[in-house]
C-alpha positions in Angstrom: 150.0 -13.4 69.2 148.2 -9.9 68.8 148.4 -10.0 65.3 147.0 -13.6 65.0 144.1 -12.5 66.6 143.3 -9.8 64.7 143.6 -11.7 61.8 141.2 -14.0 63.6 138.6 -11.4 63.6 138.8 -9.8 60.5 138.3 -13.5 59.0 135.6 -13.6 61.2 133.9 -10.3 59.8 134.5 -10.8 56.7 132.5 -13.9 56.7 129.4 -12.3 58.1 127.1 -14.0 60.2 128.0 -17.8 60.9 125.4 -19.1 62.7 123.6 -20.9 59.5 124.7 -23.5 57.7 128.0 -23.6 56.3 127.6 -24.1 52.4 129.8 -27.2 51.5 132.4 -26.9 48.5 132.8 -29.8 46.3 134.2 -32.9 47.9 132.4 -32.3 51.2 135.0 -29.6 52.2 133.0 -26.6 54.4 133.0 -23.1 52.5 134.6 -20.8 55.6 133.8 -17.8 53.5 130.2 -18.0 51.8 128.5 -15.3 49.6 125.2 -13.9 49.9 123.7 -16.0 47.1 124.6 -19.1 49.3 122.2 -18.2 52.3 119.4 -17.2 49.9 119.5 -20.1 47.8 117.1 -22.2 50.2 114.3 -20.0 50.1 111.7 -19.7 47.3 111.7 -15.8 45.8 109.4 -15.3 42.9 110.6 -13.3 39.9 107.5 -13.5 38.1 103.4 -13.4 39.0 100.9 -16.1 37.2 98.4 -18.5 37.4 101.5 -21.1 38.3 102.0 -19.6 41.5 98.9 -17.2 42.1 95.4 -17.5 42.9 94.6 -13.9 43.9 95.4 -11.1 41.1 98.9 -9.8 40.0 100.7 -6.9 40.5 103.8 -6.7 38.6 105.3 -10.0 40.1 103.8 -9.6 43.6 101.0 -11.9 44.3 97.8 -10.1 46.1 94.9 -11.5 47.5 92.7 -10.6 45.1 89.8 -9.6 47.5 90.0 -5.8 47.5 88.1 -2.9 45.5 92.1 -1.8 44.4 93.7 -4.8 43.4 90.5 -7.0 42.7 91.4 -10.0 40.6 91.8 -13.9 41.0 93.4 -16.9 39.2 96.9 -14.9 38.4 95.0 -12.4 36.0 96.7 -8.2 36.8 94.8 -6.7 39.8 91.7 -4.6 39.0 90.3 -1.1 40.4 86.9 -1.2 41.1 84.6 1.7 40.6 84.0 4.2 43.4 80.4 2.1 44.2 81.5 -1.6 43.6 82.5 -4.2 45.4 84.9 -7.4 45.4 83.4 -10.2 47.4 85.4 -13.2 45.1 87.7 -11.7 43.1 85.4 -10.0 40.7 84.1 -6.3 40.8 80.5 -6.2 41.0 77.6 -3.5 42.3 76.5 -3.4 45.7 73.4 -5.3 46.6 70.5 -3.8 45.8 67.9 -3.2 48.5 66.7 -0.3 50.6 69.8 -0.1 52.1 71.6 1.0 49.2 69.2 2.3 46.8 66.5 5.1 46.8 65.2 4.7 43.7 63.9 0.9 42.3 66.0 -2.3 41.8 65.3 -3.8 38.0 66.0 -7.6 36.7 69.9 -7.3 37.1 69.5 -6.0 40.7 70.8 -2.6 39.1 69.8 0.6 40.7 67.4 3.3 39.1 66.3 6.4 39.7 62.5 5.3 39.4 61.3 8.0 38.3 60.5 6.6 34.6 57.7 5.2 33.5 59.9 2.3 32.4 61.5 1.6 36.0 59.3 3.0 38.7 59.7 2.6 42.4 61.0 3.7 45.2 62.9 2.7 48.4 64.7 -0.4 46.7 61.7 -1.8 45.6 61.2 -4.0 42.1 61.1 -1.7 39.7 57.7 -1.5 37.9 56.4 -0.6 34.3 53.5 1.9 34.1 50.8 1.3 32.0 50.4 3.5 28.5 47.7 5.6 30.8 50.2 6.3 33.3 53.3 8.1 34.7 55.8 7.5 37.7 54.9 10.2 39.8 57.1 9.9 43.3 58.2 6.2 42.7 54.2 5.7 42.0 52.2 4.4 38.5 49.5 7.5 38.6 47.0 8.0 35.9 48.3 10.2 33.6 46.4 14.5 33.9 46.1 16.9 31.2 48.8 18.1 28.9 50.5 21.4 30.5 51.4 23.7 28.2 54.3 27.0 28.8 52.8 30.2 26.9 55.2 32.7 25.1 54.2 35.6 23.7 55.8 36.0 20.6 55.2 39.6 18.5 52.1 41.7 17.7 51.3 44.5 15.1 48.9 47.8 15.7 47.9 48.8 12.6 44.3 51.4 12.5 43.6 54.2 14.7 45.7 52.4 17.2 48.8 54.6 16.3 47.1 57.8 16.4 45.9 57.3 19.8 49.8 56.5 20.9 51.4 59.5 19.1 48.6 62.2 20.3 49.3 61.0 24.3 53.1 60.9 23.9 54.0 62.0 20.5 55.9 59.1 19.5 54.7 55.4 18.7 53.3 53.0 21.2 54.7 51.6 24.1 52.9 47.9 24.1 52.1 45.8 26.9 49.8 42.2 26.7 47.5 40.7 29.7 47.0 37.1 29.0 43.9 35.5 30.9 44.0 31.4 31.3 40.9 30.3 33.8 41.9 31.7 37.1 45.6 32.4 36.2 46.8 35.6 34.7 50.4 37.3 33.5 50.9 40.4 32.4 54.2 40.9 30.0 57.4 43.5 29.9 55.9 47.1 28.4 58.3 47.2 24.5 58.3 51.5 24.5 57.9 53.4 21.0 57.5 50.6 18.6 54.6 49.7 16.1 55.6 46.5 16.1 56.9 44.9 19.3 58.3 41.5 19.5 58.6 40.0 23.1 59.7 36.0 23.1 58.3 36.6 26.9 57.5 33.3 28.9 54.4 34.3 30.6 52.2 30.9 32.5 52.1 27.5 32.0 48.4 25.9 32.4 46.6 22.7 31.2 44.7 21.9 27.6 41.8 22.0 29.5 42.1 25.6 31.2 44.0 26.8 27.3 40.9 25.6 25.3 38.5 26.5 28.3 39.4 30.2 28.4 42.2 32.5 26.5 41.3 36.3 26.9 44.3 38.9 25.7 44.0 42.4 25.9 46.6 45.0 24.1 47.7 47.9 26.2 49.2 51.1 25.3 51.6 52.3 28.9 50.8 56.2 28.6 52.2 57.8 31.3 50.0 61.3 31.2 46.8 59.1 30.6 47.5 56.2 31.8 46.7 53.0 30.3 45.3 53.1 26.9 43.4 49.8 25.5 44.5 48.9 21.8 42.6 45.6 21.6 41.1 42.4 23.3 40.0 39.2 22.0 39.0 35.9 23.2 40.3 33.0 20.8 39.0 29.4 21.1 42.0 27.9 21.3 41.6 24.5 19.9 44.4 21.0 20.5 45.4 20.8 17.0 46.7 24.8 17.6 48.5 23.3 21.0 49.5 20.5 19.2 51.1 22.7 16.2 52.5 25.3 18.9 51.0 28.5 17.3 48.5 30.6 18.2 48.1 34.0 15.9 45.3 36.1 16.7 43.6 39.6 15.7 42.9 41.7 18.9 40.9 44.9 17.5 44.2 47.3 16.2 46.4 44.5 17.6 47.2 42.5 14.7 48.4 39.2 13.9 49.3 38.8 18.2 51.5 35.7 18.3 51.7 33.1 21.0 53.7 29.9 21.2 52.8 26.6 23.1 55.6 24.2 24.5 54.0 21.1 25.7 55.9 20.1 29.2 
């Protein structure tokens, strides 16, 4: 009797758990021992993902819903990432709405967000973008009437030529040591001092003012830095500076023994 009933049990084991269905063998006979295979033959496992059997996106053969900026994507077509400022209402990435909201700058035709700053798309604040007029600029998400030209002024090289030298070599016995003052209206620079050189070349940024204070007023003045002296003129000039010179980016004047003193323009 013991071993009966241990044989009972291990039958019983062996058959795993038989509170399902008992598969049927052919001829209506019950299958005391079924496999796996049997118990998951009634359900429906996918083996592959597509348009048959999904209407969100795919990932590999799992089925998602499509509606998420990782795995955006409908009608059994592979999942999508959206980028970092899209969105996936319906299964499509597509930007954010454009409003105040969302956007500082202006909203164009495609509801796109711009900087509006241009004079192409100007606005602010989600606004409609607008395009300035020919006489205008976008100036703080506003079409403003356009001001005068602004100009950066670099002073490039000079040359002292004359008596200029002499005047250098009897304070300090050696050649000059150069320095410019550049006068534009009420604005003034003076540049670096280039020590014991006849001919000093700078490439010195030194203001930026408008066409009409550059044509208005240009005063330079040539200085020699002579430390037992003090400061020794070498030249000064006042040059009508006209557009076409602006325009061209050259300016190359004569200032007394301060030849051929060079300025550039760079229109901003």
């Amino acid at each position: 009797m013991r071993v009966m009933f241990i044989v009972a049990l291990t039958l019983a084991g062996c058959g795993g758990d038989t509170s399902g269905p008992t598969p049927e063998r052919p001829g209506g006979q019950k299958d005391l021992f079924p496999t796996w295979g049997d118990y998951l033959a009634p359900y429906d496992i996918p083996t592959s993902c597509s348009a048959a059997n999904c209407s969100g996106c795919c990932r590999g053969i799992e089925c998602l819903a499509g509606n998420g900026t990782g795995a955006c994507g409908a009608g059994g077509d592979p999942c999508q990432t959206c980028k970092t400022d899209e969105l996936c209402p319906s299964g499509s990435c597509i930007p954010p709405k454009c409003d105040e909201t969302t956007c500082a700058g202006c909203c164009d035709k495609s509801s796109a967000c711009k900087p509006g700053s241009t004079a192409t798309a100007c606005g602010s604040k989600g606004g409609v973008c607008a395009t300035c007029d020919s006489d205008k600029v976008c100036a703080d998400g506003f079409c403003t009437p356009k001001g005068p030209p602004m100009y950066k002024v670099t002073l490039v090289s000079a040359k002292v030529t004359g008596s200029a030298w002499l005047v250098c070599g009897f304070a300090e016995f050696s050649d000059c040591d150069l320095y410019v003052i550049l006068k534009v209206g009420s604005a003034s620079a003076q540049s670096t001092t280039k020590n014991n050189t006849q001919s000093p070349v700078w490439n010195e940024y030194l203001l930026t003012a408008t066409e009409t204070a550059l044509i208005g007023s240009f005063n330079v003045e040539v200085r020699d830095d002579d430390s037992p002296l003090g400061s020794v003129g070498i030249g000064s000039c006042s040059p009508k500076v006209t557009s076409s010179q602006l325009s061209s980016g050259q300016l190359i004047v004569d200032c007394g023994d301060a030849k051929s003193v060079t300025f550039s323009f760079q229109k901003i």
